[in-house]
C-alpha positions in Angstrom: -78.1 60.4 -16.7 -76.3 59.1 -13.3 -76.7 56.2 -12.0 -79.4 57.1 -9.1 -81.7 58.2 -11.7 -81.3 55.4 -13.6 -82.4 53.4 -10.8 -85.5 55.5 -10.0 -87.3 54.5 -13.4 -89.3 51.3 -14.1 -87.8 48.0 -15.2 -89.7 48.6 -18.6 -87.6 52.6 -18.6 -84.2 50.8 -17.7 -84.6 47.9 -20.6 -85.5 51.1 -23.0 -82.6 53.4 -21.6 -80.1 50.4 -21.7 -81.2 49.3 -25.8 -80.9 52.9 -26.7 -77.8 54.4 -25.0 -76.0 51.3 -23.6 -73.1 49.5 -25.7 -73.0 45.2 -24.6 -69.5 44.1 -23.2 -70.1 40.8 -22.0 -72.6 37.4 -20.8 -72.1 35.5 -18.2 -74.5 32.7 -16.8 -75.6 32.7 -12.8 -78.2 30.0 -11.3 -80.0 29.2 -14.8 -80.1 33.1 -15.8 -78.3 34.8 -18.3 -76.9 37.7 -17.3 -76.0 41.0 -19.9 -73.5 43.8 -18.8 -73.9 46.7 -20.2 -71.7 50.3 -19.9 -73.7 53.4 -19.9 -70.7 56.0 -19.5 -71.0 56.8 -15.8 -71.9 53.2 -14.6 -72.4 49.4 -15.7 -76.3 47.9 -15.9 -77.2 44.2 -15.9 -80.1 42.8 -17.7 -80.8 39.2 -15.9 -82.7 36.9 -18.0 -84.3 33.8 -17.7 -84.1 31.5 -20.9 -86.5 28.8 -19.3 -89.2 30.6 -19.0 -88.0 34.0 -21.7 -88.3 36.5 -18.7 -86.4 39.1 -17.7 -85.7 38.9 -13.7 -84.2 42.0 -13.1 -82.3 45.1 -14.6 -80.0 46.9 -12.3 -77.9 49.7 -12.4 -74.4 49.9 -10.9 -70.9 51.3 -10.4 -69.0 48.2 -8.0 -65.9 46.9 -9.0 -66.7 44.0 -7.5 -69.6 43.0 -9.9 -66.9 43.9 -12.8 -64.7 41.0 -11.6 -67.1 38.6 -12.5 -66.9 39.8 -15.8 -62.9 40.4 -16.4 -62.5 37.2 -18.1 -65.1 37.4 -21.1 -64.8 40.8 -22.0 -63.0 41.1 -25.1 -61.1 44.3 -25.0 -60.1 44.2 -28.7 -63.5 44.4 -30.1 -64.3 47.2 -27.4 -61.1 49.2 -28.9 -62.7 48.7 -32.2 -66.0 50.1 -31.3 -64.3 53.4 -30.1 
């Protein structure tokens, strides 16, 4: 799956295709929402969650290094080497 496809499917078909093929790499919090990054192989999803009210915003899809950098300091390479 590439990243365009990806995109094309409901938020319900992303939150299904991210639990089964994605592997977690990091949180990070953004204006009261807790944000997941995910890797997928080809590109990098985000699941944005709400705690206050237990609802999931968004779920996006994506291949920028510049949402990456957001990320650089809480992902812990070490266990990712592990998981390999």
């Amino acid at each position: 799956m590439n990243l365009y496809q990806f995109n094309t499917y409901s938020v319900a078909a992303r939150l299904e295709i991210i639990w089964e093929h994605g592997s977690l790499l990091a949180y990070r919090c953004r204006r009261g929402y807790r944000i997941a990054l995910y890797n997928l192989g080809s590109f990098f999803a985000e699941i944005w969650y709400n705690p206050e009210n237990e609802y999931i915003a968004l779920v996006r899809g994506f291949q920028s290094n510049k949402v990456l950098e957001t990320y650089v300091p809480k992902i812990d390479l070490k266990r990712m080497l592990e998981e390999m």
